[in-house]
C-alpha positions as CSV (number, residue, x, y, z in Angstrom):
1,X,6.8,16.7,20.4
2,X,9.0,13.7,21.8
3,X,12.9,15.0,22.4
4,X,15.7,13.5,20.5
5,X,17.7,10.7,21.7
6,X,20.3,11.9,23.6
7,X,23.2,10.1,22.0
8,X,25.2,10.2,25.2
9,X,23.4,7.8,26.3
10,X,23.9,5.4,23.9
11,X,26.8,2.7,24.2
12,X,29.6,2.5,21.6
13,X,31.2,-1.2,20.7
14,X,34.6,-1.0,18.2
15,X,36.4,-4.1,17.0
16,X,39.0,-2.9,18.9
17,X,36.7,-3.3,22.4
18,X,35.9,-7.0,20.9
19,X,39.0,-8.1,20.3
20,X,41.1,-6.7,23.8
21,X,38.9,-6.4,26.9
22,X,38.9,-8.3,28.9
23,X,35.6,-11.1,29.7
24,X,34.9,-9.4,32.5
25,X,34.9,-5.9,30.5
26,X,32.7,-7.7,27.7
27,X,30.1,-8.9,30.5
28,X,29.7,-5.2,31.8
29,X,29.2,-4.0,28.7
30,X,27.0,-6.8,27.3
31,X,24.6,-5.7,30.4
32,X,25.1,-1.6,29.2
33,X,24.2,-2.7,25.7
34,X,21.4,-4.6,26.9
35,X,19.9,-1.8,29.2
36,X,20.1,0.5,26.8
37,X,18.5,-1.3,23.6
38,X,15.6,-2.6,26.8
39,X,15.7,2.0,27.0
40,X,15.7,2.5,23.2
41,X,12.7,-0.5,22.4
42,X,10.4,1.3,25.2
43,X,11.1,4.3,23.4
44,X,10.2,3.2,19.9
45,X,7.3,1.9,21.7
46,X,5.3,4.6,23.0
47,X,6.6,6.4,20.0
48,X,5.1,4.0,18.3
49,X,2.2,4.1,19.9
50,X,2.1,7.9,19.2
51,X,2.3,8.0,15.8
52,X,-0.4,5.5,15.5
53,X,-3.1,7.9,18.1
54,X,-2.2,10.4,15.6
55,X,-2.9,8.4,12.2
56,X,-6.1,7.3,14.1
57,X,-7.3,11.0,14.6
58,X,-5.9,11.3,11.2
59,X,-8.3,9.3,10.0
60,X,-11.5,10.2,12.0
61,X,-11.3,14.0,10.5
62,X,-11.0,12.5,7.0
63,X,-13.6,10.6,7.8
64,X,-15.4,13.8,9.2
65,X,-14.4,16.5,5.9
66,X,-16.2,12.7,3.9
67,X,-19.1,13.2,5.3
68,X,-19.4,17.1,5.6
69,X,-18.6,16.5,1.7
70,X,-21.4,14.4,1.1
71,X,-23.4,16.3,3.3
72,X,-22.5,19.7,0.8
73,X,-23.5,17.6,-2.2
74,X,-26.8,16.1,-1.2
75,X,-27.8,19.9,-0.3
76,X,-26.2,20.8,-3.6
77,X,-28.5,18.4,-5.4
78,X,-31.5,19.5,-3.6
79,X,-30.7,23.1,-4.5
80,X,-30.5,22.7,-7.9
81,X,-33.6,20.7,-8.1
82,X,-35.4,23.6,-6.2
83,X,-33.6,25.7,-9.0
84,X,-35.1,24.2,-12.1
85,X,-38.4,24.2,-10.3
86,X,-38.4,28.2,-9.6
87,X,-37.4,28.4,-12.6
88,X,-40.2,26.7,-14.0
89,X,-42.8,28.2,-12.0
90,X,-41.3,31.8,-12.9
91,X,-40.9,30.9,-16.2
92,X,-45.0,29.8,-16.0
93,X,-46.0,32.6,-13.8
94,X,-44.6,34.9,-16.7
95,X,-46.4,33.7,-19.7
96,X,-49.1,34.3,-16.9
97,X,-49.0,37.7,-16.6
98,X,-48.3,38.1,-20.3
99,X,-51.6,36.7,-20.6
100,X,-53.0,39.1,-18.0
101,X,-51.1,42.3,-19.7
102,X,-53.1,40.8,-23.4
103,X,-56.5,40.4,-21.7
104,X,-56.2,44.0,-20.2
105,X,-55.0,45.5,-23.6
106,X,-57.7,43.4,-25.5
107,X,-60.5,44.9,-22.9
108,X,-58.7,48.6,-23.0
109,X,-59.0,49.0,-19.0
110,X,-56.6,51.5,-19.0
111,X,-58.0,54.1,-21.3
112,X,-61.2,55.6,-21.6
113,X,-63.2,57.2,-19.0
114,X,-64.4,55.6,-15.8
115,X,-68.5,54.3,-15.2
116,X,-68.5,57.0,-12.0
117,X,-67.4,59.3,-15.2
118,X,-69.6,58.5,-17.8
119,X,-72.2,58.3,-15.2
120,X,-71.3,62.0,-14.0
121,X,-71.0,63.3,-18.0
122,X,-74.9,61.9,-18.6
123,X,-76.5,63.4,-15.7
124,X,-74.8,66.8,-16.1
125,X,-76.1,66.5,-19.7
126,X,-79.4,65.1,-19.0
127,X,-79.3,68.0,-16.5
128,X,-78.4,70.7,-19.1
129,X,-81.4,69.3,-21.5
130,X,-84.2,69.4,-18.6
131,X,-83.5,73.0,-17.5
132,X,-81.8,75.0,-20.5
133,X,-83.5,75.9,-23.3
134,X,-82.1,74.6,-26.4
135,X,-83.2,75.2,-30.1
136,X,-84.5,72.1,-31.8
137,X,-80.5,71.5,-33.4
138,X,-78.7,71.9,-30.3
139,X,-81.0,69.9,-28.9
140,X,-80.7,66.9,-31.1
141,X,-76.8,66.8,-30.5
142,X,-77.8,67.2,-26.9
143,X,-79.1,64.0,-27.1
144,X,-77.4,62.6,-29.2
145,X,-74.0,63.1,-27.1
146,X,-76.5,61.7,-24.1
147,X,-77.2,58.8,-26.7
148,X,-73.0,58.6,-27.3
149,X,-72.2,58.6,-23.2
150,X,-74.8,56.0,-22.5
151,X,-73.3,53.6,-25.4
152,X,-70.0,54.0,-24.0
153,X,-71.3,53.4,-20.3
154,X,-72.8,50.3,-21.3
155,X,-69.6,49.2,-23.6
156,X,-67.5,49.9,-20.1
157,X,-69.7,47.9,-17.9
158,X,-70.0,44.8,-20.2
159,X,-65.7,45.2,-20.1
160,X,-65.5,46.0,-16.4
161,X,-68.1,42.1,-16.4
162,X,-65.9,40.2,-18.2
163,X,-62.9,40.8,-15.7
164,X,-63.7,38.2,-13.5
165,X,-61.4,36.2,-15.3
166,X,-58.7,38.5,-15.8
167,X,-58.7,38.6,-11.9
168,X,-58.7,34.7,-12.0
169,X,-55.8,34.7,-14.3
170,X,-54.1,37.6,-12.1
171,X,-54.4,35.6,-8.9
172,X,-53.2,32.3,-10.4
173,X,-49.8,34.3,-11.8
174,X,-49.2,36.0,-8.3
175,X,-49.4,32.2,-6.7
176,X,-47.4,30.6,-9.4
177,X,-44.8,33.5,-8.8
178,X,-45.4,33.4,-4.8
179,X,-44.9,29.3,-5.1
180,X,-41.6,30.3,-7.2
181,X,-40.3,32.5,-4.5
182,X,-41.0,30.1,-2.0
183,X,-38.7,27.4,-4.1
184,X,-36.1,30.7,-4.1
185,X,-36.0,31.0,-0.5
186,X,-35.0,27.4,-0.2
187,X,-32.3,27.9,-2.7
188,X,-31.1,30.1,-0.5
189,X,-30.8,28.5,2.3
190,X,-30.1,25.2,1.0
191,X,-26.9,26.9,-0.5
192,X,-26.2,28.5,2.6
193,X,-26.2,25.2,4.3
194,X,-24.0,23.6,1.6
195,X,-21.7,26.4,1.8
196,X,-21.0,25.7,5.7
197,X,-20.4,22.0,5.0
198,X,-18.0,23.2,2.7
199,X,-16.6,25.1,4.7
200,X,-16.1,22.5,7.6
201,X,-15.2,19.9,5.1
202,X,-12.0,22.2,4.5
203,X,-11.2,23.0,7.6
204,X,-11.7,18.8,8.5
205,X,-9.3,18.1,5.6
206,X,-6.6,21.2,6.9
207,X,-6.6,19.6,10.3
208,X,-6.2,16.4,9.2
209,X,-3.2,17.4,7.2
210,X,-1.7,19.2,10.6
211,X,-2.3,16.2,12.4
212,X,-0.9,13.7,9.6
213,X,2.6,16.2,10.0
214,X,2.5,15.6,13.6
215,X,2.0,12.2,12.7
216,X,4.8,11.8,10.7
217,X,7.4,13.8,12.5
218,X,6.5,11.0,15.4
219,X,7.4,8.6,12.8
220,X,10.4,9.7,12.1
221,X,11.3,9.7,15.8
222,X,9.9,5.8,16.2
223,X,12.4,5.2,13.1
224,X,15.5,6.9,14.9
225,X,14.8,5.0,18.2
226,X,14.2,1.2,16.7
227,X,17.5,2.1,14.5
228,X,19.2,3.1,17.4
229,X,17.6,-0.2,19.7
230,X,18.4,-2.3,16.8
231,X,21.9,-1.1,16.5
232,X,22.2,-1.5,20.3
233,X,21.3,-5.3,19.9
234,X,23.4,-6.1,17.0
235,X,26.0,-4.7,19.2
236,X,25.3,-6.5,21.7
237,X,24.3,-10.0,20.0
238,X,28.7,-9.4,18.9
239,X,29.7,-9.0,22.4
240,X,27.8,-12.3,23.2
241,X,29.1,-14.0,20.3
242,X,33.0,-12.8,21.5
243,X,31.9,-13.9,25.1
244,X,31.2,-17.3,23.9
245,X,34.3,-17.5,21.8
246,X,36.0,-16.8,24.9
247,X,34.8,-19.6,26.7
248,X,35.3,-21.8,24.2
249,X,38.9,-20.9,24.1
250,X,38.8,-21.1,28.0
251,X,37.7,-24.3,27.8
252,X,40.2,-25.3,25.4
253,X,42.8,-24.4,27.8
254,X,41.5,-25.9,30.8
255,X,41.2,-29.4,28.8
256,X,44.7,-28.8,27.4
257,X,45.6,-28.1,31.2
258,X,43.5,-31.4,32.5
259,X,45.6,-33.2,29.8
260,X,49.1,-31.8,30.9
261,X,48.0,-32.7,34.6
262,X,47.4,-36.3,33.4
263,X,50.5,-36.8,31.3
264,X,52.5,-35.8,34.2
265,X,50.8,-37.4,36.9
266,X,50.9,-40.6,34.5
267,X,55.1,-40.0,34.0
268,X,54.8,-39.5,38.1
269,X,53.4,-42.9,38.4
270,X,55.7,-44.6,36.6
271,X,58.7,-43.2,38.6
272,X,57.0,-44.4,41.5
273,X,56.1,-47.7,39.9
274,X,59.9,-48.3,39.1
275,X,60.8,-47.5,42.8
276,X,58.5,-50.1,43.9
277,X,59.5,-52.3,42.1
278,X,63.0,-51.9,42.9
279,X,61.7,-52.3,46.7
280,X,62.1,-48.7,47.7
281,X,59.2,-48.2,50.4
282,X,56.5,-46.0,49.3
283,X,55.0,-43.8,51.8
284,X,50.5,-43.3,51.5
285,X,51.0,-40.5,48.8
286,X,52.4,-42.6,46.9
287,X,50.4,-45.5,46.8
288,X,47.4,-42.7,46.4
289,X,49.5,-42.0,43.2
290,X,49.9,-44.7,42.2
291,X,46.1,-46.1,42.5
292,X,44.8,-43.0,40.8
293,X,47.1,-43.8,37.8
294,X,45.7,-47.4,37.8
295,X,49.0,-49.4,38.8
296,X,47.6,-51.0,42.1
């Protein structure tokens, strides 16, 4: 930061100084008034100059937080577009699967026994028929459970052959919802990405703030020296003024001097004039006087 002006340095000028020094005085400190308003200018100057760096680097970071800002909310947009899309495509892979949870209810997969089981049951009965024997009652329900078990095996195949769809329908939910979490993942990092422009965006705007201070303060220190410098010349523009004033009223004296000289030299004359003409002899001074006053 630039130093205060030493106010040591700096020249005084009271009325009192303009009215009793002397010329010579005034000219010495017409020249110190001078120097130092020449000291003070140079110092608003690069003071100046200063200030204005900073108000440029000012500028540059609020230029810089601008464009991290529209940076965050172009990624902002694009994350909420990718929003409503997974949203969509969840909301579609869900009525997916709802239809998937219907079909398997509709074609009751998950209850009743298994073909491998049904298969086993009618064998082992089959079995139980060809090698036991049975009267001609417990035979007939034999076979008529065998009858029961192959109904059921066949009822499970023809449900176990229309699930080529259901698997169809399965796979297209698991891409919808895989196409969903893929729209997710770049919400995520889309936000993550916004949030970091954010987050130099602020920082951009808190330097630029420091640097505006700085900024200031250096204006405040232009302001103090160009003050100072202008007082400096005001001051010395008044010594000038009272310098001319001065010779003014020298040169008033020296014509009322010239003036004096010539009324006397005239008055001179004419004494000599009066002798010659009374026939005194006039010696070459005199005559010289007398010439210069126009009487020969």
């Amino acid at each position: 930061m630039a130093e205060s002006i030493n106010e040591s340095d700096n020249v005084e000028l009271t009325d009192d100084d303009l009215e009793n020094k002397s010329k010579g005085q005034l000219i010495k400190l017409a020249g110190q008034l001078r120097d130092r308003r020449n000291e003070l200018n140079q110092m608003a100057s690069e003071r100046a100059s200063k200030r204005d760096d900073l108000n440029a680097k000012t500028r540059e970071k609020v230029d810089e937080a601008q464009e991290h800002r529209e940076k965050r909310d172009e990624l902002n947009e694009q994350v909420q577009e990718h929003k409503e899309k997974r949203n969509e495509l969840n909301a579609e892979a869900n009525e997916l699967f709802d239809k998937v949870d219907d079909m398997k209810e509709d074609l009751e997969l998950d209850e009743g026994k298994s073909v491998d089981q049904l298969e086993e049951e009618i064998e082992d009965l089959e079995f139980k028929q060809q090698t036991e024997v049975l009267s001609t009652e417990d035979e007939r329900e034999l076979i008529e459970k065998i009858e029961e078990k192959r109904e059921q095996l066949a009822d499970r195949k023809e449900k176990l052959n229309s699930t080529g769809d259901l698997e169809e329908l399965k796979e297209e939910a698991q891409e919808v919802r895989a196409e969903a979490s893929k729209h997710h993942q770049k919400v995520t990092e889309l936000a993550d990405e916004a949030q970091e422009h954010h987050n130099q965006m602020i920082e951009a705007y808190r330097e630029a703030d420091d640097i505006r201070d700085e900024a200031d303060e250096w204006h405040e220190k232009f302001v103090d020296a160009q003050e100072a410098a202008d007082r400096h010349h005001e001051d010395f523009v008044r010594v000038q003024k009272r310098l001319r004033e001065l010779d003014k009223e020298e040169e008033e004296e020296r014509k009322d001097e010239r003036a004096e000289e010539r009324e006397a030299a005239k008055e001179e004359a004419e004494e000599i004039y009066q002798k010659f003409k009374e026939g005194e002899t006039l010696d070459t001074e005199d005559l010289m006087k007398l010439q210069k006053a126009g009487k020969l």
